[in-house]
C-alpha positions in Angstrom: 0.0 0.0 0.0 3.0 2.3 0.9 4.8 1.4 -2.0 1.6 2.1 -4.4 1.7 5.7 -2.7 5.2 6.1 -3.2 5.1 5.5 -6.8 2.0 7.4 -7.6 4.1 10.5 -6.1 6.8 9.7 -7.9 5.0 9.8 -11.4 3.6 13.5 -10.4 4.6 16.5 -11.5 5.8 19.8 -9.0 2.4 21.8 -9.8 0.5 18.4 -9.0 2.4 17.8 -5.9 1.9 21.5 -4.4 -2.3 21.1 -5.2 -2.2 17.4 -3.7 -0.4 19.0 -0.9 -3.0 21.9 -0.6 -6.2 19.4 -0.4 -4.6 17.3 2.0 -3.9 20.5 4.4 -8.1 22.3 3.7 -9.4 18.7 4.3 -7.1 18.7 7.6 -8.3 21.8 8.3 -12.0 21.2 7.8 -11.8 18.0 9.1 -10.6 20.1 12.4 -12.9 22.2 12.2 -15.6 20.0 12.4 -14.4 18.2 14.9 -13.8 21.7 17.5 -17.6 22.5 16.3 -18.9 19.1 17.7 -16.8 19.6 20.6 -17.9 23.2 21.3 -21.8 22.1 20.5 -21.6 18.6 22.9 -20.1 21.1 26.1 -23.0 23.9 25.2 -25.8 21.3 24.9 -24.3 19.4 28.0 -24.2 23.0 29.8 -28.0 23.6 29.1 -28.9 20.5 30.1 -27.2 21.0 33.6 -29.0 24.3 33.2 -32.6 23.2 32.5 -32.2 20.1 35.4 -30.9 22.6 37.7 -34.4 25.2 36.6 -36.5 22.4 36.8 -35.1 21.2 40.1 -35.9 25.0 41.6 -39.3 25.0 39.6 -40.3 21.8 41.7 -39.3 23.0 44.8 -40.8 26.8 44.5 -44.1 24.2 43.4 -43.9 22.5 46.7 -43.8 25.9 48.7 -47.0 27.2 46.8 -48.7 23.9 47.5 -47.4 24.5 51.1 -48.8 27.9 51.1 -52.0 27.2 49.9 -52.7 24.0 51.6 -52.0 26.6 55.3 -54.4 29.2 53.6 -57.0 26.9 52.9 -56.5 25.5 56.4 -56.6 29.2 57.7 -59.8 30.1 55.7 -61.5 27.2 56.8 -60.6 27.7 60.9 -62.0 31.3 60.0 -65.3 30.6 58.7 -66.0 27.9 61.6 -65.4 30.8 64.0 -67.2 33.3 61.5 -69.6 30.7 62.1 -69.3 30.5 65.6 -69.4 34.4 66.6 -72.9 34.5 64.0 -74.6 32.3 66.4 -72.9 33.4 69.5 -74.5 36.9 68.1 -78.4 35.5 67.4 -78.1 34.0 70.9 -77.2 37.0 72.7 -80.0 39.0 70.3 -82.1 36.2 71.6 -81.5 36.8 75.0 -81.8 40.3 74.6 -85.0 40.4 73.2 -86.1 38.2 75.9 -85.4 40.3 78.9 -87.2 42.8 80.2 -84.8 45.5 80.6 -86.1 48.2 78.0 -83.7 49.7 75.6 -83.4 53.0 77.6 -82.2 51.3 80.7 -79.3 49.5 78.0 -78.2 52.8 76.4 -77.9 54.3 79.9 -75.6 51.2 81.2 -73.7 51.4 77.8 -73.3 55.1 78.0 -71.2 54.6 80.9 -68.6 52.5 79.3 -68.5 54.4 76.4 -67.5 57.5 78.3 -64.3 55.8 79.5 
């Protein structure tokens, strides 16, 4: 194989030499070229990747804390309406009662007069 290479120099002239020369350095060249390209894309895609796993990560951890934050504010809202509920009837009762008794509304606004003027 060597020898076939050798010979098939030999038999060429200077002018073919120099342009056989020249397309074996561009396709070195290109062939480098290509190869620093696939390099440079496989450490940029690699680097986005670490990027996106890394946004993702945060994304599911910023998910729990909402899910965290509303599961406490539903829990909030609901303890409030039960004692929403609980003041409503607490209120009706003492209406009730009120109502009921037989002191008449200018002995009340006499008694609450003097608490007011505290």
């Amino acid at each position: 194989m060597i020898q076939l290479l050798l010979n098939f120099w030999k038999h060429q002239t200077a002018k073919e030499k120099f342009f056989l020369i020249l397309i074996s350095i561009l396709f070195s060249y290109a062939v480098f070229q290509g190869f620093t390209k696939a390099v440079y894309k496989y450490k940029y895609f690699k680097l986005a990747v670490e990027q996106r796993d890394m946004y993702q990560d945060s994304i599911s951890v910023l998910n729990i804390k909402v899910k965290n934050l509303i599961s406490k504010a539903q829990t909030q809202t609901k303890l409030i309406k039960s004692t929403s509920k609980k003041i409503d009837i607490k209120l009706k009762n003492d209406e009730k009662i009120i109502d009921a008794s037989d002191v008449s509304n200018d002995e009340l606004d006499s008694f609450l007069s003097k608490y007011e003027n505290r």
